[in-house]
N, C-alpha and C positions, 0 to 999 in steps of 0.2 A: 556696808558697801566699802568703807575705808580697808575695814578689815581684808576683804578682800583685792582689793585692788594692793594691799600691802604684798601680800602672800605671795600675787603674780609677780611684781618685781620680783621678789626673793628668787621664786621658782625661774624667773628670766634670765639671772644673772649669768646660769651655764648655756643660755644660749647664744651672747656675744659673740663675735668672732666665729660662728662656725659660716664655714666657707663654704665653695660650690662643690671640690671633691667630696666633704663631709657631708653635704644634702644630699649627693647622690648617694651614701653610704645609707642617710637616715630611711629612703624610701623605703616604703612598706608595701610589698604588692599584697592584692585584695587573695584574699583564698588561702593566704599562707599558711592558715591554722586547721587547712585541709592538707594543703601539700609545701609538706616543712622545706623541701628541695626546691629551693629558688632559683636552682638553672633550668630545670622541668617545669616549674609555676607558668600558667599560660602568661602570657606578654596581653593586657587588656588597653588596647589601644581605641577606642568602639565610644566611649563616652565623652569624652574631653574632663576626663576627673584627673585632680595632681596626684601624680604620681608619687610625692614625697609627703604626703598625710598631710597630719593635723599639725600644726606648730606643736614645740616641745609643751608652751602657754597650754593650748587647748587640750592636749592628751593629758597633760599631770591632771587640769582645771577639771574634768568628765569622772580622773579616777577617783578624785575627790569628791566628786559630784554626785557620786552613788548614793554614797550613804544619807545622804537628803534626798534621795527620789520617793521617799517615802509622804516628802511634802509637796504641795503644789509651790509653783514658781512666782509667790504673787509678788514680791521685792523681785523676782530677777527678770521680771517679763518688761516694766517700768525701769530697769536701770539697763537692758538690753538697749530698749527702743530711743531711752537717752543719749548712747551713743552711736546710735546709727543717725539720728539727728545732729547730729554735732558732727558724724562724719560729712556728712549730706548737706550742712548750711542750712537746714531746713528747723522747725520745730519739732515736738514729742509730735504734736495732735497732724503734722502729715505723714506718721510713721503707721499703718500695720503691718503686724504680721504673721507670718505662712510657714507651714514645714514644707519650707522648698518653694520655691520660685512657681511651681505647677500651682499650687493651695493658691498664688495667689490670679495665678491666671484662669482658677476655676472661679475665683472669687468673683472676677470681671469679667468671667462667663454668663456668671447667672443675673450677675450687674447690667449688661448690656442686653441677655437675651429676654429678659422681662419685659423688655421695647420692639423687640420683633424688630426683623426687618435684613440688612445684612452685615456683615466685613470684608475689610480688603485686607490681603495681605501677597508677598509677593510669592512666585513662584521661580525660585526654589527657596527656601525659609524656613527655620523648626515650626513643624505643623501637627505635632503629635498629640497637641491638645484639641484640636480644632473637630474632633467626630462630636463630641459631647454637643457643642455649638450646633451641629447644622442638626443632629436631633431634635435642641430643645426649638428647632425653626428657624433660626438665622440663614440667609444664604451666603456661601463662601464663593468670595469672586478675588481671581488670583491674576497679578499682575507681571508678565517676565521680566528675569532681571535684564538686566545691561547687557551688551556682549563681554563686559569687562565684568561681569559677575555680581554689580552692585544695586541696590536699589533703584528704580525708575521714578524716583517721587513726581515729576510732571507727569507722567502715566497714572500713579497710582492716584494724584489729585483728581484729575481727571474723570477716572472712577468712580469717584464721590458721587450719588446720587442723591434722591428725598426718605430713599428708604436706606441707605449707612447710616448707623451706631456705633461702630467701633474699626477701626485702621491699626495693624499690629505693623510693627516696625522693629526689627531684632537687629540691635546695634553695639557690636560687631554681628555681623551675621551668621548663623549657623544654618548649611555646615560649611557657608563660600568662605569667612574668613574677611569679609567686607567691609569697610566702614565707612557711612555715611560722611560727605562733608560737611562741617558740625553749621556754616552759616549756611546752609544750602537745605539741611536740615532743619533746622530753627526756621526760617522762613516756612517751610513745608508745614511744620507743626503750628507756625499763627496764623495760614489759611484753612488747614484742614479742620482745626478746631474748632471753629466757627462754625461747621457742620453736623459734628460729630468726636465723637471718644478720642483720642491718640495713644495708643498704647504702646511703648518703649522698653524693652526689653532689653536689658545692659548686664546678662548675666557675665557677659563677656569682655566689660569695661577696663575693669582691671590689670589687663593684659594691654593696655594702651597707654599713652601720656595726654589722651582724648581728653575733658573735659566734660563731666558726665552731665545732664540735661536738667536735673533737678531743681534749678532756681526759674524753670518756667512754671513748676506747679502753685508757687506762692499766688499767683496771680490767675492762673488760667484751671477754672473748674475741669477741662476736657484733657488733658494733660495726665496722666498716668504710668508713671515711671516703677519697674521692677527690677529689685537686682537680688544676687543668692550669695549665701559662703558657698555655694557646692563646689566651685570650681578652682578662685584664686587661693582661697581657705582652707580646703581639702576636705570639708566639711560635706562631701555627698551623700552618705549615706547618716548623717544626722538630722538634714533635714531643715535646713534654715533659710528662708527667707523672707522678703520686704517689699512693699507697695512705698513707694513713694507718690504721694498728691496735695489735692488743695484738702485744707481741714473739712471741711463741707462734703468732697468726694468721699473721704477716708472714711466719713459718719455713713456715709449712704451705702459704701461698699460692704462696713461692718454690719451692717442689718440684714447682710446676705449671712454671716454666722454665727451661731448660738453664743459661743465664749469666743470674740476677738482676740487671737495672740495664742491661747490656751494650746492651739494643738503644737509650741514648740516644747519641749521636753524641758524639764530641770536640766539634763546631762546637757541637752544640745545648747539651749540658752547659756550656761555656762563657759562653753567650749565658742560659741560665736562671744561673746564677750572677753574672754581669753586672747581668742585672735585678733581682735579690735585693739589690742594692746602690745600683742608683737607683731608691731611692725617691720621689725630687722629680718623677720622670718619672710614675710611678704615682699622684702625687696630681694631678697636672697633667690626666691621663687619666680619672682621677675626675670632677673636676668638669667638666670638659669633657664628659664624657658624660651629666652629669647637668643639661647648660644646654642641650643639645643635646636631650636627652628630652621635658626641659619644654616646648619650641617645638615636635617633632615631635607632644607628644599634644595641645598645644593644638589645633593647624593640623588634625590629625585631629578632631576633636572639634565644628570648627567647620563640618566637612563634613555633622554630625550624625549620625557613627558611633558607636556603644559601644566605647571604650577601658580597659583593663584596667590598674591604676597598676598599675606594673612597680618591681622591685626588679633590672633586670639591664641589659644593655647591647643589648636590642632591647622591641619593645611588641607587643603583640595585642590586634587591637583586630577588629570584628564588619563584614563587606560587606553583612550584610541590606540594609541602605537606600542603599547605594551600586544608582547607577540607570545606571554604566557597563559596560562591561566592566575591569574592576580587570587584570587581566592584560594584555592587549590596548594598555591606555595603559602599561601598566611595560615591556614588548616594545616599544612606537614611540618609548619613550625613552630605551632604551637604558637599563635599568634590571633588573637582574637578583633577584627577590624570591624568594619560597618557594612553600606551598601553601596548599590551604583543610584545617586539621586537622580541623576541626569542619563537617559538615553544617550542623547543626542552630546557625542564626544564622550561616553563612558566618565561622567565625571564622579569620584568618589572621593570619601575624608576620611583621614586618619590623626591621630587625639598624638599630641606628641609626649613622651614619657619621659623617662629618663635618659641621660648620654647612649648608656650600655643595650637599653630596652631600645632604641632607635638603629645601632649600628647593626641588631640582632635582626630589624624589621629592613635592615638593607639589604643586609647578606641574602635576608629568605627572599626577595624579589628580586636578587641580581640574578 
């Protein structure tokens, strides 16, 4: 472990000092090794992935990585989950983990649908988990946001019936861009718990100076915090993430799968441990996403759309008064977006990327 954590210094050294022009340079669009030509490469805007990869940490840490994928990760699954508790203020024994923040909302699928009965969660919200759920018989009862786009927690409490198990809470929210008020939430989560499950979804933390929820799990079995590398990390298509809970929940959760931890990868486990170590990289990516925001809601705004101040690494903002086709120009530019989540005011999201990838997604809507 020494060893390694040696080697990452070493390998960190060249990435001191690189600045915001040079991260924009580092960015890697996805497909490139279909299409070498990076001014024809689609523009993927559609996910809320970084645009600027993996840290220089995590790509060396994966290519080294290889050559031991030959073995299973039984020293790097244990020294993974160690520093994710230490990021967390929490212990080893409230840490599992998931390839990907999904593994572990399947995990609290089968967790809670075992109980029958239903969940709340709001409407509009990442819900793309949620069919599996009302198969296995849960019922999904959905609560609308604010008019300001934000969670309802008196609504949602509300809600709460004999027959709730589980209350999802996606904090920043995706695809509004939302963030709960953290006392307003904490209160929310020591009545609702008393009920039922709380699930908290902070894949989008990151992207804020928030205060992430994790020191209510120590205490509170219904509490249930998830966060991923996909996003601040750049870590999407490796596949990494985490359940934060009470030690006791995490034992109950883990009896939902065969090997706990097992489905992260050698390469991926490495590369999320990588990034847990450069942190210059992660502040870099910070702000860079956050100068990169401020000119995309402007430039939106100037269009005389309704824009939604975001607390995450994409915006949602209103096509009511857009008089083009909004698709149709992202399509002739080779520009790959989302959908309309909302009817009602044409409200859509777009993942913000790079400086260059942003001014590119101006031009094609002006």
């Amino acid at each position: 472990m020494n060893n390694r954590r040696n080697w990452l210094k070493q390998i960190g050294l060249g990435t001191i000092g690189l600045g915001f022009c040079q991260l924009e340079a580092f960015a890697s669009p996805a497909e490139e090794y279909i299409l070498p030509d990076l001014d024809n490469s689609p523009i993927l805007l559609r996910s809320n992935e970084n645009p600027y990869g993996p840290s220089p940490l995590a790509r060396a840490a994966m290519a080294k990585s290889i050559n031991t994928s030959n073995r299973y990760g039984w020293t790097l699954w244990p020294e993974l989950i160690t520093l994710i508790a230490k990021k967390n203020n929490v212990s080893d024994n409230n840490i599992t983990l998931g390839a990907g923040s999904t593994e572990i909302l399947d995990l609290v699928l089968q967790y809670t649908a075992s109980k029958k009965g239903n969940f709340i969660m709001a409407e509009t919200t990442f819900d793309y988990w949620t069919a599996p759920y009302e198969k296995l018989g849960l019922k999904k009862i959905t609560v609308p946001l604010t008019k300001d786009k934000k969670h309802d927690l008196p609504a949602m409490l509300k809600a709460i019936d004999s027959e709730t198990k589980m209350i999802y809470i996606c904090n920043p929210n995706n695809p509004t861009g939302t963030i709960c008020n953290r006392e307003e939430l904490v209160s929310f989560i020591n009545e609702a718990s008393k009920k039922a499950i709380v699930f908290v979804d902070e894949a989008y933390i990151d992207f804020t100076k928030e205060q992430s929820l994790t020191n209510l799990v120590l205490e509170n079995k219904n509490v249930i915090i998830t966060k991923t590398f996909s996003k601040m990390y750049g870590l999407a298509g490796a596949r990494v993430g985490y359940a934060v809970a009470n030690s006791a929940t995490i034992d109950e959760i883990n009896t939902f799968k065969s090997s706990p931890n097992m489905s992260v990868s050698v390469v991926s486990a490495t590369a999320a441990i990588a990034s847990l170590n450069d942190e210059n990289f992660i502040r870099q990516v910070y702000t860079s996403n956050e100068e990169v925001k401020k000119y995309t809601i402007e430039q939106i705004t100037k269009l005389n759309l309704e824009c939604i101040p975001s607390y995450s690494n994409f915006v949602y903002f209103s096509l009511e008064n857009y008089k083009k086709d909004y698709f149709k120009q992202l399509a002739d530019h080779n520009i790959m977006g989302t959908r309309i989540y909302e009817e009602n005011g044409k409200w859509t999201r777009i993942t913000i990327g790079t400086l260059k990838e942003m001014q590119r997604f101006i031009a094609a809507i002006n």
